[in-house]
Structure formats: structure tokens, C-alpha cells
C-alpha positions as CSV (number, residue, x, y, z in Angstrom):
1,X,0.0,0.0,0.0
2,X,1.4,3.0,-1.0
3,X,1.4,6.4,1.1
4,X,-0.1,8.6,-1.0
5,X,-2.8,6.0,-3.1
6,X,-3.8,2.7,-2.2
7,X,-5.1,1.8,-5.5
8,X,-5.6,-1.9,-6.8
9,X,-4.7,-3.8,-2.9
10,X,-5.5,-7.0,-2.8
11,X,-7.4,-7.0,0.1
12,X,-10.5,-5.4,-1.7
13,X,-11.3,-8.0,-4.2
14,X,-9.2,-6.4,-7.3
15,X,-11.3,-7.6,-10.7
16,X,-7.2,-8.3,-11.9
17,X,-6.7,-10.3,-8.8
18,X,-8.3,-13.7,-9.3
19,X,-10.4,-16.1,-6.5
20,X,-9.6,-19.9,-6.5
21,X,-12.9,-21.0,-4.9
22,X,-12.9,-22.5,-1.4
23,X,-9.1,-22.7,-1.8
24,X,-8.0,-19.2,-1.2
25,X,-6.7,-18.8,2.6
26,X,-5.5,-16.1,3.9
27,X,-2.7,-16.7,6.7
28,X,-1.5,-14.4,9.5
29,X,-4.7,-12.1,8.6
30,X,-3.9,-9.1,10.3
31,X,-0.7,-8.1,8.0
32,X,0.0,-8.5,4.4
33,X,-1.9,-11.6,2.9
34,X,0.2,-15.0,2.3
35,X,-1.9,-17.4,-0.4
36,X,-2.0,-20.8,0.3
37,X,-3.8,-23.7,-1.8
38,X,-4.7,-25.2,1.6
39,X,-7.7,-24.0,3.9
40,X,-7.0,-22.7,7.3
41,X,-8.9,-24.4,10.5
42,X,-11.1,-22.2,12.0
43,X,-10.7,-22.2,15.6
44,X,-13.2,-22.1,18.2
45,X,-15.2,-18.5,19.8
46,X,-12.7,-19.5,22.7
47,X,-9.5,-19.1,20.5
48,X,-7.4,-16.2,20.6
49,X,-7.6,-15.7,16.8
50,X,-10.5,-17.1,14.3
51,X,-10.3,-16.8,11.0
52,X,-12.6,-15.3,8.2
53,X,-10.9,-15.8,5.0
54,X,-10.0,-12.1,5.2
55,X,-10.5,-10.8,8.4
56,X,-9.3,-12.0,11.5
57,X,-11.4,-12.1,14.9
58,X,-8.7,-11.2,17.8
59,X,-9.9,-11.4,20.9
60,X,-8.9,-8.0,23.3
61,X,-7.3,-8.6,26.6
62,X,-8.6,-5.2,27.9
63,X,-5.7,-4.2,29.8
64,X,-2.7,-1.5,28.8
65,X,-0.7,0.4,31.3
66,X,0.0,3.0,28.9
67,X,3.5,2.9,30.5
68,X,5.6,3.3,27.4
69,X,7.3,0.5,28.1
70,X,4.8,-1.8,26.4
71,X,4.1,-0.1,23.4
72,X,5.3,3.0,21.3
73,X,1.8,4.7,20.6
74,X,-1.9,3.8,21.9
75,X,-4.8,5.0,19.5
76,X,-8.2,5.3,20.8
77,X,-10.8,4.9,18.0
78,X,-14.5,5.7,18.0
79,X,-17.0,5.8,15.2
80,X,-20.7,6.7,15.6
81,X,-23.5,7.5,13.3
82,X,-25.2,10.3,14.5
83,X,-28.3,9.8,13.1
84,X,-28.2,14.0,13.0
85,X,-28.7,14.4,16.8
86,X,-25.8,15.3,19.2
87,X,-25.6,16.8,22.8
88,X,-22.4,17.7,25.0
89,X,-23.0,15.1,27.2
90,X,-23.0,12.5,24.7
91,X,-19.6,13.7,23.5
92,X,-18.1,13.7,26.6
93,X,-19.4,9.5,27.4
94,X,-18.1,9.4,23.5
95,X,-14.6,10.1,24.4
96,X,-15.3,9.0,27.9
97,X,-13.1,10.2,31.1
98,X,-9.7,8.2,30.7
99,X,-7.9,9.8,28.2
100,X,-5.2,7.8,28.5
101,X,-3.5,7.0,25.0
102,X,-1.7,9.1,22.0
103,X,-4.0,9.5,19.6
104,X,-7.8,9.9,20.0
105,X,-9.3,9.4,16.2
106,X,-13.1,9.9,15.9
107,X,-15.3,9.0,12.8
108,X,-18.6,10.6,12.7
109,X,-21.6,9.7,10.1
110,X,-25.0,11.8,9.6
111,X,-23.6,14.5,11.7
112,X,-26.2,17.2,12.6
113,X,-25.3,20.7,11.3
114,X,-23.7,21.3,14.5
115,X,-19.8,22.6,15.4
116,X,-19.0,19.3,16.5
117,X,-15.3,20.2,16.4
118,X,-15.5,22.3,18.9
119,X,-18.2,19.8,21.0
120,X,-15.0,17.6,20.6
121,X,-12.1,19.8,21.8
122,X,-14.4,21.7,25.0
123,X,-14.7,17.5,26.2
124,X,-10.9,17.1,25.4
125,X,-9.5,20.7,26.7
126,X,-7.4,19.4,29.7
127,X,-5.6,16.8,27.9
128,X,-5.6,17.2,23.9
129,X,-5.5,19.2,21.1
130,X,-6.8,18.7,17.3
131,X,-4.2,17.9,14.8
132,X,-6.4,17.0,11.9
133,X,-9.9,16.9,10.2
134,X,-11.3,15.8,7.1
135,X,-15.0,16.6,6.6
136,X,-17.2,15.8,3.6
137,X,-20.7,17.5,4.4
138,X,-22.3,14.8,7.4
139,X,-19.3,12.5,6.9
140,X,-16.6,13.7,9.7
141,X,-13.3,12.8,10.5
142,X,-10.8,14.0,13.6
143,X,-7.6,13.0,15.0
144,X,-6.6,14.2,18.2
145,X,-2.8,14.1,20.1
146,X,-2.2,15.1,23.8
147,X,-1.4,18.8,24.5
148,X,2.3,18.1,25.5
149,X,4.7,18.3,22.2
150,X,2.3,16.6,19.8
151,X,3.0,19.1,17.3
152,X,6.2,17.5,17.3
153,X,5.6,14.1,16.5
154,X,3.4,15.0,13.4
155,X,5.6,14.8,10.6
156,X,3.0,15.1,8.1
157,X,-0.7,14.9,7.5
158,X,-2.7,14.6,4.7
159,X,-6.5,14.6,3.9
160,X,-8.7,13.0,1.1
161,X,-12.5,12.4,0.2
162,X,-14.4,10.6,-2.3
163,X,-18.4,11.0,-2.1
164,X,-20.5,8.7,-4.0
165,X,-23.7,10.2,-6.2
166,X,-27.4,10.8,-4.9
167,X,-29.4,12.9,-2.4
168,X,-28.0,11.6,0.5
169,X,-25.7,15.1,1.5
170,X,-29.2,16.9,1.4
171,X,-30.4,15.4,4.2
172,X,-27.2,14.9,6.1
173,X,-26.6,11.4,4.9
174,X,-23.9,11.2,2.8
175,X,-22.1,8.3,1.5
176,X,-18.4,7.6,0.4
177,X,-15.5,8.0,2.9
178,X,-13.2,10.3,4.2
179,X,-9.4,9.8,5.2
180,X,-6.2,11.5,7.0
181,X,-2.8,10.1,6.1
182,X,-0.2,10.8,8.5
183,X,2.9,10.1,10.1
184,X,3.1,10.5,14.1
185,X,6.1,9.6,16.5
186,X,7.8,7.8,13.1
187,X,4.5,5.4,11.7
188,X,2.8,6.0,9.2
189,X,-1.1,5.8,9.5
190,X,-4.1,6.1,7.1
191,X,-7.6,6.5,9.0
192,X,-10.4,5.7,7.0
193,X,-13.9,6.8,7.9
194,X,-16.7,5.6,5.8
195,X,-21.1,5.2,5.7
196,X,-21.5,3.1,2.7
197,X,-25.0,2.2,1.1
198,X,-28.3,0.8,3.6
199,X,-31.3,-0.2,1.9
200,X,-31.8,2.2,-0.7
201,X,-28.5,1.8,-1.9
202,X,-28.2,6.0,-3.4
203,X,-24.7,5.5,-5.8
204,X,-24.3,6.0,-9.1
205,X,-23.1,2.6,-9.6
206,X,-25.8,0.4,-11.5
207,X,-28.0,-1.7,-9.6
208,X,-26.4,-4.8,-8.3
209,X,-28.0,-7.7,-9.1
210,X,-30.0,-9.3,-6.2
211,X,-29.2,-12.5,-4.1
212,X,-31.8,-15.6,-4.7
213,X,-34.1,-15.3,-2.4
214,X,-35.2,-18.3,-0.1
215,X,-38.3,-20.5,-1.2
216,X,-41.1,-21.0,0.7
217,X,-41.7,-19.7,4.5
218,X,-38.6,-22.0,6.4
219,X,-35.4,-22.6,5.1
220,X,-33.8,-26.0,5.8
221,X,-31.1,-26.6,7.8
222,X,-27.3,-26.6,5.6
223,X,-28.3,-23.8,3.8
224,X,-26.1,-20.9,3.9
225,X,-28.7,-18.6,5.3
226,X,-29.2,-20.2,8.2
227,X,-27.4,-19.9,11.6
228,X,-25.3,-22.8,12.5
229,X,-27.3,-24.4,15.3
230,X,-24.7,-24.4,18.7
231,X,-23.5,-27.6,20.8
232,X,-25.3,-26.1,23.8
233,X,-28.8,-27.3,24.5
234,X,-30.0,-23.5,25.6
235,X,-28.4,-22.6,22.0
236,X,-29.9,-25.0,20.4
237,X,-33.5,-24.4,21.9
238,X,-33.2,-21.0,20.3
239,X,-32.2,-21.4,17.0
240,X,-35.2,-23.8,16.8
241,X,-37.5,-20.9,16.2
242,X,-39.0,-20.4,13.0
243,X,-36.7,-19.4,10.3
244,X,-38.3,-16.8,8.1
245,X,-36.5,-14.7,6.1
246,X,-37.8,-11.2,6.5
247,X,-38.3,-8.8,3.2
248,X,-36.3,-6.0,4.8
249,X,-33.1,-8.6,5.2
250,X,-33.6,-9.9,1.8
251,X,-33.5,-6.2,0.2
252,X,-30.3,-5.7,2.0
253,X,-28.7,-8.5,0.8
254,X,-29.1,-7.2,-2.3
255,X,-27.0,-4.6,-1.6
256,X,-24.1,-6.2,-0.3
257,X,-22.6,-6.7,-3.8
258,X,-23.3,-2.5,-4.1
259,X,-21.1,-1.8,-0.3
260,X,-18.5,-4.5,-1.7
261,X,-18.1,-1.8,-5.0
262,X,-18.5,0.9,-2.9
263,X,-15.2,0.0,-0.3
264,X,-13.2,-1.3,-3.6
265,X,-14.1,1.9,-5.2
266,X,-12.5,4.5,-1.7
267,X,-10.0,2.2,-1.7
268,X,-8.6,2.9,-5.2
269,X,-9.9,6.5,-5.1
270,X,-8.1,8.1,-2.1
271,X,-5.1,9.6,-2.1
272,X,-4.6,8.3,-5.6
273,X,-4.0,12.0,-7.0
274,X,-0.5,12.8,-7.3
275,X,0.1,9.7,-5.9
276,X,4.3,8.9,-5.2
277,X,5.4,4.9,-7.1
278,X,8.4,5.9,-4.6
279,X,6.7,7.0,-1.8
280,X,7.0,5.8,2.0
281,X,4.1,2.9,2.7
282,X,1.2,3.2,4.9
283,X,2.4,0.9,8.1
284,X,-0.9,1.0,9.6
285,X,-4.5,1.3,8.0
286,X,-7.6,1.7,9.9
287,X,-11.2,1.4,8.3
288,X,-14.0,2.8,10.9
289,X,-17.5,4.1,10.1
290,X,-21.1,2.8,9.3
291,X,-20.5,0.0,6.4
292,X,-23.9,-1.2,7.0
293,X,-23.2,-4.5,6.2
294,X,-26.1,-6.5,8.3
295,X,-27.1,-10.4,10.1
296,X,-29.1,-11.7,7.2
297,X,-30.8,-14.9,7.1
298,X,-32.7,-15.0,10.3
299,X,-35.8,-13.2,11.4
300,X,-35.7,-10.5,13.3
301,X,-37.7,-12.3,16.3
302,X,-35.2,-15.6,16.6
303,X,-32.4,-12.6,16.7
304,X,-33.7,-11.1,19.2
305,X,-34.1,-13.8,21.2
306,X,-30.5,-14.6,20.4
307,X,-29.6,-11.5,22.1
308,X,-32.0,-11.8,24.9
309,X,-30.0,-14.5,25.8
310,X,-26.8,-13.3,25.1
311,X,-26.4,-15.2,22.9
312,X,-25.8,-12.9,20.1
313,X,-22.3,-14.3,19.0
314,X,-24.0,-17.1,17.2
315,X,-25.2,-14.4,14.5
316,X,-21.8,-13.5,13.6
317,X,-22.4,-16.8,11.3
318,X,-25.4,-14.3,9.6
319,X,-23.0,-10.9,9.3
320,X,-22.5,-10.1,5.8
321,X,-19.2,-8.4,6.7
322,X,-17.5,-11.7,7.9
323,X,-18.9,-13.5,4.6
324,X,-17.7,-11.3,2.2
325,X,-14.6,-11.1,3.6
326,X,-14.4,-15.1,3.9
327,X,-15.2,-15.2,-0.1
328,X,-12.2,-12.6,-0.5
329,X,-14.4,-10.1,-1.4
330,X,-13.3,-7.1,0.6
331,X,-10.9,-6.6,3.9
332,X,-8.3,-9.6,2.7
333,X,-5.6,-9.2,5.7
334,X,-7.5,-7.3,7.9
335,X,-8.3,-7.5,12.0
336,X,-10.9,-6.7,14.1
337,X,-11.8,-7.5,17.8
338,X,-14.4,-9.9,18.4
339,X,-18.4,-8.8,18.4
340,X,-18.8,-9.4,22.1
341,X,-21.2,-6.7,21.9
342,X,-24.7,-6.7,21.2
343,X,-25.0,-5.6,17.2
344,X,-25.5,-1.6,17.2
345,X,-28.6,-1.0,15.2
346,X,-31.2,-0.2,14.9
347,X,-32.1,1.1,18.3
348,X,-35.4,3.1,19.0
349,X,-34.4,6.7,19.6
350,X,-33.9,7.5,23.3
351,X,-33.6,4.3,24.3
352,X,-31.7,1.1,24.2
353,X,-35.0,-1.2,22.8
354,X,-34.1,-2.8,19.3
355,X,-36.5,-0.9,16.7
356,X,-40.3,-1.4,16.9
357,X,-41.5,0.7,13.5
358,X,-43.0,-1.3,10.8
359,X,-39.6,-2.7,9.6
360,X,-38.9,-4.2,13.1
361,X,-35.5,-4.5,11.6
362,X,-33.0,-7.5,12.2
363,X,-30.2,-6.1,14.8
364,X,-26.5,-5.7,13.4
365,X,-23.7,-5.0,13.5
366,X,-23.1,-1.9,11.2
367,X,-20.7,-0.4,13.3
368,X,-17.0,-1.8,12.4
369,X,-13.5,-0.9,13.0
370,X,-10.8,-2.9,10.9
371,X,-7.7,-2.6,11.1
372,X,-4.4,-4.1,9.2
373,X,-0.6,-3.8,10.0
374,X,1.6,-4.1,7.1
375,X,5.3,-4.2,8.1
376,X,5.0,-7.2,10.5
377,X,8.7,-7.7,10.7
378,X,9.0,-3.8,11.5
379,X,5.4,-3.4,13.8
380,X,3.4,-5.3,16.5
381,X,0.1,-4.7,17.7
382,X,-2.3,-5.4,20.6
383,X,-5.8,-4.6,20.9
384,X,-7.1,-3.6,24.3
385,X,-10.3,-3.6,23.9
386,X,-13.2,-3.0,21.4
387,X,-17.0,-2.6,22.3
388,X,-20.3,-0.5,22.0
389,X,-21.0,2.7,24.4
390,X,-24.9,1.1,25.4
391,X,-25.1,4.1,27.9
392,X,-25.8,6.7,24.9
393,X,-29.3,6.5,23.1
394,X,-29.9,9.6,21.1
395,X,-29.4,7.9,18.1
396,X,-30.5,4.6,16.3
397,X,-26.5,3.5,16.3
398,X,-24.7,2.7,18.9
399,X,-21.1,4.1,19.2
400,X,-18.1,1.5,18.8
401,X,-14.9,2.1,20.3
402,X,-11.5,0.4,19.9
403,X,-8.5,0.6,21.8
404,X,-5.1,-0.2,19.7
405,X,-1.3,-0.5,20.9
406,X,1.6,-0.1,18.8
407,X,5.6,-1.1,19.0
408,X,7.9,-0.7,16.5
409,X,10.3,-4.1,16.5
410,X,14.0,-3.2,16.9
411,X,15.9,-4.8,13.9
């Protein structure tokens, strides 16, 4: 990946780079992709590492000392869609109290036509400044460092933004991505924040072609759009609910092809102008927004029930994100923490009661952070922790916030 243009990776489904069926693997996910003819094991929930084809589930260990010792920079990252309502005090539980860590990055989608920049810096006044934005009308991007010498560790920062076509600026629901390349305390880092296509699927892209739907009112059991039933008797009682495939899920599926498009397109847009052959590569790339890729396959009352029970990481098996990414679609070499929180849309407004409009919408996880390292001789990573901020409720999303370490390896 190059610093200034990240056009034609790999890890986005190139149309040059070709798929060999069930026999692509991608090994040691989280840096640059190795191809082997042979398909990986995936472990258990209970493993430290599961893989997805081209994303792999680390699990955090939610502890960092923030000593120095342990790591050379600590990024906290949020991303939150808005739904075009904000207060102060939902910025300050947004960046929450412990401000503890280098970096603060902070992707925001349908942003209300509010100064949310300076929402951001009043909650952050004691310990950090604002070294960079990148705003496309409701599509917001800041990174933050701590008030003590930042300026010195910036070495350079660049912006980009690509916006896809429709109406969706007009009322503060735009779609594409925005991005800030830079390079702090020596590494080189590309933040990506993104909202790609829901259900009406707004681009100028053709329509993508829709997936088959099921036949008939219950799917059988082997077919792809059904969650895996679990060892566990109380798992097993729950998943033996009716199995009706809902016309709202459906009609999202058939957009899934449309968000895969939309992330290859960003990806080979940004930062592709003047772009450097010789230039310095990105060391670490983040992706964080709304990609609004969704738990299909299920109705939206077995879901629920799922989660009722807490037993919501059996629908990770339903999350579209996971199985593009495991057909080598999109994110090839990518990490991200495992979905030990309940999926983050779509709430009711003002509460945290999964939506009871006429859609009664399936629950999912729409919310993502990725991230990938790409020098894994020269960089290590930990992540400390990733998980949803349930106390905030003016919106239909639920924030998402990650916690990333960083150490350079000494050669």
C-alpha cells in the first residue's frame, strides 16, 4: 500500500486479482496476505484468533498500562452514526473520562449541522489538542494528540475524500468515505472513515443484481442462510424458532454486492491523486464508520431472542461483513476485535430497545473498525479492547470504540 494511493490492494477483491474458490486462505490475517492452496482451521469462539478468509477475529485482553514500556503509541478509535442528533454530554461519554492513550481518532456519520469540532475539543481541553480533520458535508473525520509536544511528533498529515452520487448530502446522509494520512512519532497511518450504502443503496453505480431469495416460509437446515445451530442445549432451543427470512433482510442483501463496489471503489480513489510509485508505505490502516453490512438470514424475532440471551455471537455466522470477507471479497488481511457486543442498530431513539417501527429490523452489526498492520517484521500490535458505548441512546446507532497499541520491533 502505498502512502499517497492505495489503489488496486488486494485485500478489496481487485477484478485483476483472481479467487480460486474454497481454496484461497488467507494466513496471519492481520498483516500482508500469504496465499496458500490449503484451507486454514477455524478455531473455536474460545481461541485467541478465528479466522474469516480475510479478516481476522482477535480477541482483546482489555488491559494497557500506557506505560511506554509496552508499546510505542496507543490509538483510541470511535466511530458513531449520529443519526443527525448530538448533545455535550454524549460527547463527553463518546470520548469518555480516561484519556489515556496518544492518539484519539473519531469518525462521525450523519452528523447534525452542529460545530462538532468544537463539541469535541471543549470535552478534550485538559488533555488534547486537534491535529487534523477531514469533513465531507455529514461525513466527519478528527484526529486528536495530547497537548504536550504533539506538534512535534506529526511529521506530516494529509487529507482526502471521495463522495458517491445521490441525495444523501441533502439530508445529512452522505455516503463515500473520508481519510487522514499521517505520520506520528515515526509510523505511518491512514484512518479511514466511511457510511456506505443501507437499503436504498443511493450511488451511481448500477444496480447490483439481487441474491436468490429463499423458497417458501422455512429454510432447511445446511443452507447458507441459516445460523449454525450451537452444541449447547439452551443454544440449540433458540435457534429452533421459526426461520423466516424477513423482506427488509432480503432487500439488504441485495445490496451487499453495491457496499462490496463501494469500499473497492475509496480504496482505489483516495489519495490516488499525485500519488508517489516511490513514496513511503502506509504501516498501519484503519477502516472505521457505518459499512452497513447487516445479520441476514434469520428473522428478526429468533435474533432477538438470540440477544435476549446473550447469545448474540451465534449471529456472527449471519453478518454479511464476515462473509464477504471469507469469499475474498473485501478486507483480505484485515483484524478486528471480536463482536462481544450486542449488534448496534437499529435502536429506537432514546432508548436502548431494538427498533419497533414497521420494519422491526433484524439487529446488526453496522458499526465496524478494521484494522491491518503491514510491516510485520518492523510493527506489532495489541488490541485492548473493542466494544459499544450502550449508555448513549440519542441515536438509532450505537457508538463503537477500539483501543489499539503499537511497538515498532527493533531490527
Amino acid at each position: 500500500m502505498g502512502a499517497e494511493g492505495i489503489r488496486g490492494d488486494p485485500e478489496f477483491g481487485d477484478k485483476n486479482t483472481k479467487k480460486m474458490g474454497n481454496f484461497l486462505t488467507v494466513v496471519h490475517s492481520c498483516r500482508a496476505p500469504i496465499f496458500k492452496l490449503k484451507r486454514r482451521p477455524v478455531g473455536s469462539m474460545n481461541d485467541l484468533a478465528t479466522n474469516h478468509g480475510g479478516i481476522t477475529t482477535v480477541r482483546a485482553d482489555y488491559h494497557c498500562d500506557f506505560s511506554g514500556s509496552s508499546s510505542d503509541l496507543c490509538v483510541c478509535i470511535v466511530t458513531w452514526n449520529m443519526n443527525g442528533q448530538v448533545s455535550y454530554e454524549d460527547i463527553e461519554q463518546l470520548v469518555g473520562s480516561n484519556h489515556e492513550f496518544d492518539l484519539l481518532v473519531v469518525g462521525l456519520q450523519e452528523v447534525p449541522r452542529t460545530n462538532i469540532s468544537r463539541l469535541l475539543q471543549a470535552a478534550l481541553i485538559e488533555t488534547h489538542i486537534l491535529l487534523g480533520k477531514a469533513i465531507m458535508q455529514s461525513l466527519q473525520l478528527y484526529v486528536f494528540g495530547p497537548k504536550m509536544n504533539s506538534q512535534l511528533f506529526v511529521n506530516e498529515l494529509k487529507v482526502d475524500k471521495y463522495g458517491f452520487g445521490g441525495f444523501g448530502g441533502l439530508i445529512r446522509r452522505k455516503k463515500g468515505a473520508v481519510a487522514i494520512n499521517l505520520i506520528y512519532k515515526g509510523i505511518r497511518m491512514l484512518f479511514i472513515c466511511c457510511h456506505l450504502s443501507g437499503e436504498n443503496g443511493l450511488t451511481t453505480r448500477p444496480k447490483a443484481q439481487s441474491m436468490p431469495k429463499a423458497h417458501g416460509a422455512h429454510l432447511k437446515h445446511g443452507s447458507s442462510l441459516v445460523t449454525p445451530k450451537s452444541n449447547r442445549e439452551e443454544a440449540q432451543n433458540s435457534m429452533n424458532d421459526l426461520y423466516v427470512v424477513n423482506c427488509d433482510c432480503v432487500a439488504h442483501a441485495g445490496n451487499v454486492e453495491e457496499r462490496n463496489w463501494q469500499c473497492r471503489k475509496i480504496s482505489g480513489s483516495l489519495f490516488s491523486k499525485n500519488k508517489n510509485p516511490y513514496g513511503r508505505p502506509v504501516q498501519v490502516t484503519v477502516w472505521l464508520g457505518d459499512l452497513n453490512y447487516r445479520v441476514h438470514g434469520i428473522d428478526t424475532h429468533p435474533a432477538r431472542n438470540l440477544i435476549h440471551k446473550n447469545l448474540h455471537r451465534l449471529l456472527t455466522r449471519n453478518d454479511q461483513l464476515l462473509q464477504e470477507a471469507d469469499r475474498g471479497q473485501i478486507f483480505r488481511g484485515y483484524c478486528e476485535g471480536t463482536l462481544a457486543f450486542k449488534p448496534t442498530y437499529k435502536y429506537n431513539i432514546g432508548s436502548s430497545n431494538y427498533d419497533t417501527s414497521y420494519k422491526v429490523r433484524v439487529p446488526s452489526w453496522t458499526d465496524r473498525i478494521l484494522f491491518k498492520i503491514e510491516e510485520s517484521s518492523k510493527m506489532s500490535e495489541k488490541l485492548h479492547s473493542y466494544q459499544s458505548i450502550e449508555g448513549i441512546c440519542s441515536s438509532d446507532h450505537k457508538p463503537v470504540k477500539a483501543h489499539l497499541c503499537l511497538q515498532a520491533i527493533k531490527q
